[in-house]
N, C-alpha and C positions, 0 to 999 in steps of 0.2 A: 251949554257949550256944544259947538256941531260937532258931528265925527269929522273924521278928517281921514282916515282909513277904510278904503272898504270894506264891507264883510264879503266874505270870499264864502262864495255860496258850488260846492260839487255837487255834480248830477249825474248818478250814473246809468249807462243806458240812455244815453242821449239820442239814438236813434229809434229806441223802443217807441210803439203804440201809446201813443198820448203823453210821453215827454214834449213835444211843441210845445202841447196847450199847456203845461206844468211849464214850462219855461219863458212861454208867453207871460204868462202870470206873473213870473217871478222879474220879468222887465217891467209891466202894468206897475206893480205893487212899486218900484224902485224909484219910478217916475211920480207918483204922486204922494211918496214920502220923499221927502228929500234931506231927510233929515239923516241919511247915511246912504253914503254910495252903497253900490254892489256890483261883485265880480263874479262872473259864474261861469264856473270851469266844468263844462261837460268832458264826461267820459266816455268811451264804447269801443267795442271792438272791431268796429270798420269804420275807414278811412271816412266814407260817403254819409254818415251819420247824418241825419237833416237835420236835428237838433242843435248841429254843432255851426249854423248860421247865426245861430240868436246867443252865442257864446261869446263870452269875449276872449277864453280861450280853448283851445281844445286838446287832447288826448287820448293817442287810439291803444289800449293796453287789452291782452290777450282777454280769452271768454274766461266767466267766471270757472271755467271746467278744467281750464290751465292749472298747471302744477304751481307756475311764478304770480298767480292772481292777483292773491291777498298782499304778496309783498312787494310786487309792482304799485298795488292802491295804495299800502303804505308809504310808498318811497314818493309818490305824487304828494299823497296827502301833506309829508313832510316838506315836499318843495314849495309847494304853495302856500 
């Protein structure tokens, strides 16, 4: 039976040092299984993130050195 639900894939640090190519991949690998979508919601803490091209969605939530980090990631995690 196909999926019919994407798997909902987060990324975080989506404008970090070799997240592209990590998310390049993670489109590659989507395309020649087809055997379940995928959504992939980067995260980072700036707006300009390059990673967050190759996203289908994005989210700019404070540095991980912020007091609200963990519970901003939580509250994503749960909306998604």
């Amino acid at each position: 039976m196909p999926y019919t639900r994407p798997l909902r894939i987060m990324v975080t640090g989506a404008g970090a040092p070799g997240a592209w190519g990590i998310l390049r991949a993670l489109r590659k690998g989507a395309h020649q299984d087809n055997k379940r979508p995928v959504c992939v919601i980067g995260v980072d803490m700036r707006q300009d993130a390059s990673g967050f091209t190759l996203c289908d969605r994005s989210q700019v939530i404070p540095p991980a050195s912020h007091p609200d980090f963990l519970e901003r990631l939580r509250a994503l995690c749960e909306r998604e």
